[in-house]
C-alpha positions in Angstrom: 0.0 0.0 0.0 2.7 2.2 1.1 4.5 1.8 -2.1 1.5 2.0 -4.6 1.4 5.7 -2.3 4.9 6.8 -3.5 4.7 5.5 -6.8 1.2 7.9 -7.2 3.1 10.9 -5.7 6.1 10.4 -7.9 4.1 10.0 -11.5 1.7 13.6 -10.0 5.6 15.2 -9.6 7.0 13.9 -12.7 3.3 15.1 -14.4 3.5 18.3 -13.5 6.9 18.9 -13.7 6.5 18.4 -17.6 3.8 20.1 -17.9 4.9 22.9 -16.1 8.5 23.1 -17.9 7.3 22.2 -21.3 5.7 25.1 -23.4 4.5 25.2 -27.5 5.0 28.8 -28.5 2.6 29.1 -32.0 3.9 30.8 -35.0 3.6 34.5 -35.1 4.2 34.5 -31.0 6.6 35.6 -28.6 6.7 34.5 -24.7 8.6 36.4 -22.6 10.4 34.3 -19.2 11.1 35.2 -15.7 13.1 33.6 -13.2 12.2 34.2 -9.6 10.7 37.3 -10.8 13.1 38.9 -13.3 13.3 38.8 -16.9 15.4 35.8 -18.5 15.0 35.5 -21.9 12.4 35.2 -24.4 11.1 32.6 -26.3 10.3 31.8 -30.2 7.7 29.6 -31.9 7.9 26.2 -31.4 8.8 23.6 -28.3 10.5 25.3 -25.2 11.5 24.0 -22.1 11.0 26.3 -18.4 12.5 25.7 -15.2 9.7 24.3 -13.1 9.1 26.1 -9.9 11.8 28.5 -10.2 10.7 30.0 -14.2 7.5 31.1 -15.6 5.9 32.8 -18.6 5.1 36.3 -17.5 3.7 37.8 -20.7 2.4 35.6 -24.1 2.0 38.0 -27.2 1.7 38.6 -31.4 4.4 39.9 -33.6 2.4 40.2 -36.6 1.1 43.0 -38.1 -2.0 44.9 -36.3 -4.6 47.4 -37.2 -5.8 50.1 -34.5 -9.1 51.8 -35.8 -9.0 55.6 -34.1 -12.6 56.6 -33.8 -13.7 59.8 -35.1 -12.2 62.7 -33.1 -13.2 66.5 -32.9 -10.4 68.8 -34.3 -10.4 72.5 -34.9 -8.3 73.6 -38.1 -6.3 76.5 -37.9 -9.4 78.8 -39.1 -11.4 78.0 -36.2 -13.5 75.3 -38.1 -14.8 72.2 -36.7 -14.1 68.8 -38.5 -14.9 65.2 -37.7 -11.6 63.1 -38.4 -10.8 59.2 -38.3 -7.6 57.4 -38.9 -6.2 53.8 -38.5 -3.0 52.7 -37.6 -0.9 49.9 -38.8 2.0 49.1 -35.9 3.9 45.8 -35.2 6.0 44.7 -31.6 9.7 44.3 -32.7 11.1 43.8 -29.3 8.4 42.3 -27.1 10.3 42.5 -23.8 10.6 46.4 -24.5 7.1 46.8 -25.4 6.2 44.9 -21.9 8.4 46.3 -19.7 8.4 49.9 -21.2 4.7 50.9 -21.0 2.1 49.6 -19.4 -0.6 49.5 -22.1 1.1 50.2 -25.4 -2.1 49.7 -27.7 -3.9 52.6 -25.8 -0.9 54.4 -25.7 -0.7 54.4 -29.4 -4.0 55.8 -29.6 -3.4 58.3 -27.2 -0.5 59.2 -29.6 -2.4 59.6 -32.4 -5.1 61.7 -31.0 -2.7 63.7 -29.9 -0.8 64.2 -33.0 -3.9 64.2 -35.3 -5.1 67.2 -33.4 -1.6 69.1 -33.6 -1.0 68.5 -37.8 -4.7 69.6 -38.0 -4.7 72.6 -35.8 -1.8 73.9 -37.9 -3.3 74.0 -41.3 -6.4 76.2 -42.6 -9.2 74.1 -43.8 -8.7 73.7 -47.5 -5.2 72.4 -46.9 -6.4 69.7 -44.8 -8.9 68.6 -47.7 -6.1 68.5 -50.2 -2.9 67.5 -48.3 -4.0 64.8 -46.5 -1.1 62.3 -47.7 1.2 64.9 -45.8 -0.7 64.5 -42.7 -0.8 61.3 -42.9 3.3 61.7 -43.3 3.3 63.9 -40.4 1.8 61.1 -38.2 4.3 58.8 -38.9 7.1 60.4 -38.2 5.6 61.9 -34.9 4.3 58.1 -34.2 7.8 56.6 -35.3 9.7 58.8 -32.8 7.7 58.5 -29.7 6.9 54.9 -30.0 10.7 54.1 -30.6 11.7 53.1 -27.4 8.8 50.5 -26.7 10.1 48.2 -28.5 7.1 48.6 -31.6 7.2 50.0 -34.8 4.3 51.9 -36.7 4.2 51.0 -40.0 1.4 53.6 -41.6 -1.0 55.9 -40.7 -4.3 56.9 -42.6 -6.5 59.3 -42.2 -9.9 57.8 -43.2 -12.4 60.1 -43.0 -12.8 64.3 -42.8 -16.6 64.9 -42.2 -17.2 68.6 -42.7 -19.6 71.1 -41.5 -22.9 70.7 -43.4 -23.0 74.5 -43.8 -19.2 75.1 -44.0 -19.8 72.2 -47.0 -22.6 74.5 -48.1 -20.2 77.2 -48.6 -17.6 75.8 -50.1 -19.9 73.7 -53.4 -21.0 78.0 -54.0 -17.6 79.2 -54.0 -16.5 76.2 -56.3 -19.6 76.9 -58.6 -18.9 81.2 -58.3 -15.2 79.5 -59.4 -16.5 77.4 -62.5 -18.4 80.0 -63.5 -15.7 82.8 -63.4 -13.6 80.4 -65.3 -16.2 79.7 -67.9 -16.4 83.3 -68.8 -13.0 83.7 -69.1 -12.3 81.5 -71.2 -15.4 82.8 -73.1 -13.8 86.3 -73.3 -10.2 84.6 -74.2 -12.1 83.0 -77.2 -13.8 85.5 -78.4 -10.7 87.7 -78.2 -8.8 85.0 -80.1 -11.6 85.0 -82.8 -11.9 88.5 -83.2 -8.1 89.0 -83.9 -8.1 86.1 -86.0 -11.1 87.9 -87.9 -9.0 90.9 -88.1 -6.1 89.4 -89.2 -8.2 87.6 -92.2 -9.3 91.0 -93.0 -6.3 92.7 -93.5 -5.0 90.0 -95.2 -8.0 90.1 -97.8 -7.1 94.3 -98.1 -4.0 93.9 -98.8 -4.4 90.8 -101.4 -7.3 93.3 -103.0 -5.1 96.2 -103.3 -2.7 94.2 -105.3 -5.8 92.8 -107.8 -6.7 96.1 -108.3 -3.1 97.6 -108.2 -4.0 100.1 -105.8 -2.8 101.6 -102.9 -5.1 100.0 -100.1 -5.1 103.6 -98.2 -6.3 105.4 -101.6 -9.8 107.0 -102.4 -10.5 105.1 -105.2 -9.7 101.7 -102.8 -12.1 103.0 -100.4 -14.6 103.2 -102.5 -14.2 100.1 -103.9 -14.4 98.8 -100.3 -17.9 100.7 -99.4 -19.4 99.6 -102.4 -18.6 95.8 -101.8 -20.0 96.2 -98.1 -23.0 98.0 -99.7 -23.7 95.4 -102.0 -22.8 92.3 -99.3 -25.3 94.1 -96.8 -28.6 94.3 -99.8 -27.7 90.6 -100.3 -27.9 89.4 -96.9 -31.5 91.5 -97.0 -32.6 89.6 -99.9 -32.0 86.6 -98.2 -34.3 86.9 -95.8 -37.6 84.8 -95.6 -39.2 88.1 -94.5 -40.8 90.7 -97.4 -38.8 94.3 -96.8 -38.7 98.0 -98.3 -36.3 99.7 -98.4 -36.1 103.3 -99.1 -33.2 104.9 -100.8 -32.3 109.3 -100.6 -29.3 110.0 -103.0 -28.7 112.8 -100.8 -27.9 110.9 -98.0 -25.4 108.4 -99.8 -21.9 109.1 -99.4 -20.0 111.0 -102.5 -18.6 108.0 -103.5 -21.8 105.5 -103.5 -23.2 108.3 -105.7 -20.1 107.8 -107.8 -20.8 104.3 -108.7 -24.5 104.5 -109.3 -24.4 107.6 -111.6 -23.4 111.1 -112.2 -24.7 112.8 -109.3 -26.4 116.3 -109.6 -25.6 119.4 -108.3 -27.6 121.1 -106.4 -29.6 123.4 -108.3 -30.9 120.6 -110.4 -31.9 118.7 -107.2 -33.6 122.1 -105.6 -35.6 122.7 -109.2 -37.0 118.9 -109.1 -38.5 117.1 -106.7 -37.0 113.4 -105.7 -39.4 111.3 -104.1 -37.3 108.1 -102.5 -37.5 105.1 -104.7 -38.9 102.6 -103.3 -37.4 98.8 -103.8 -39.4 95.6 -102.9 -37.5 92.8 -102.0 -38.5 89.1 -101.5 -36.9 85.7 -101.9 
C-alpha cells in the first residue's frame, strides 16, 4: 500500500513537472520568461522547455502585423472650423520584452499618440489644406508616431486618415464658392475666345485688303480703294436682305449716300438741279 502511495506521488511530480517546464509557443508568437521574478529571456515559436518552480511565462504576445481603428475625433483647423476626423493605424511589436516592460498598455498608448498628433498636424493647417494634403498629414503622423513609439520596443508602419466629415454648412459654402469658381472660369475663357476670334477675324481682314489692293493695283489707303471697299460692303449688306424669308422696303435718298456710293450709281447732280425737281425716294421691294 505504502509503495503504490509513492509511486502515485512520484508520477503527480513527474506530471507536473512536464507540464509545467514544457511550453508550444505558436507561430507568429513571442513569450517572454522570468526567473524568480526577473526577466530571463524570451522565447520563439515552437517547443520550449521552463524551469519548473523556479521560471514562468510572464507575458504571451503577437508579432504580426496589427490594425488600430482611431474613432472619429473632434479637431479645430487652424481657421477656427470644426471637423470630424478618423484614422487607422498599422504598428507591429519588434522587441516584445521592450514593449512589456516599457509601458504599461502600449495599444492605448498608441492611440493616445495619435489623437494627440492628429489634433496638432490639423490645428496647424487652414481648412482647404487639410482637404487636399492629406497624404502629408498622414506623413506627419508617422514620423511623430515613429519617434515616440521608438523606445517600446514597436514600430508603426502607416498611418491613414480615413475620414474628414465637414460642417454641413461650412460644405454649403464651399460647393457655392467652387460653382462662383466654375463660372468665373467659364467666362474667361469665353472672353479669351472670343478675343482669339476677333483678332483672328481681323487678321483675315487685313489680309484680304492687302491681297485686294494688289488685284486692283492700288494703294489700299487710296480714295478710289475706299470706294471700292464701301461699295462691296454695300452690295454684301442688300444681299444678306434679300436673303431673308421676311418681305422688306427699303427706301433709298441720294442725298444721304456718301460721294462715292453716288459715284458708282451715276453722275450725281448738283444742287440746283436737285432744288428745281423734286426726288421722291425710290422705293425697292424685296423678296426671296
Amino acid at each position: 500500500m505504502l509503495q503504490y502511495l509513492v509511486a502515485l506521488i512520484a508520477t503527480a511530480i513527474i506530471g507536473y513537472t512536464v507540464n509545467s517546464s514544457v511550453k508550444v509557443i505558436d507561430e507568429g508568437d513571442e513569450a517572454l520568461v522570468e526567473r524568480l521574478g526577473k526577466y530571463k529571456r524570451t522565447l520563439k515559436p515552437g517547443l520550449q522547455f521552463v524551469l519548473p518552480l523556479v521560471e514562468k511565462i510572464a507575458h504571451v504576445d503577437t508579432i504580426r502585423e496589427r490594425v488600430l481603428d482611431i474613432d472619429p475625433q473632434s479637431v479645430i483647423t487652424k481657421d477656427n472650423l470644426t471637423l470630424k476626423v478618423d484614422a487607422v493605424v498599422y504598428w507591429q511589436i519588434i522587441e516584445i520584452e521592450r514593449a512589456y516592460y516599457a509601458i504599461e498598455d502600449v495599444e492605448n498608448a498608441i492611440d493616445n499618440i495619435v489623437l494627440t498628433s492628429l489634433r496638432s498636424e490639423i490645428g496647424r493647417l487652414p481648412l482647404q489644406e487639410v482637404l487636399s494634403t492629406k497624404d502629408e498629414i498622414d506623413k506627419a503622423l508617422l514620423k511623430k508616431l515613429d519617434e515616440a513609439t521608438s523606445s517600446w520596443g514597436v514600430k508603426v508602419i502607416r498611418v491613414e486618415v480615413q475620414n474628414i466629415i465637414v460642417p454641413e454648412k461650412v460644405q454649403a459654402a464651399m460647393e457655392s464658392e467652387r460653382v462662383a469658381l466654375s463660372e468665373k472660369k467659364a467666362m474667361i475663357e469665353q472672353a479669351e475666345g472670343e478675343k482669339r476670334a476677333a483678332i483672328a477675324k481681323a487678321q483675315g481682314q487685313a489680309e484680304s485688303i492687302e491681297v485686294l489692293s494688289k488685284i486692283l493695283n492700288l494703294r489700299p489707303d487710296s480714295p478710289e480703294f475706299m470706294q471700292f471697299l464701301i461699295a462691296q460692303r454695300y452690295l454684301e449688306t442688300n444681299q444678306k436682305l434679300s436673303e431673308s424669308a421676311n418681305s422688306k422696303v427699303l427706301f433709298m435718298d441720294p442725298k444721304a449716300m456718301s460721294e462715292a456710293l453716288v459715284e458708282l450709281v451715276g453722275d450725281s447732280p448738283d444742287d440746283s438741279q436737285l432744288n428745281d425737281r423734286p426726288i421722291s425716294p425710290s422705293k425697292l421691294k424685296k423678296s426671296d
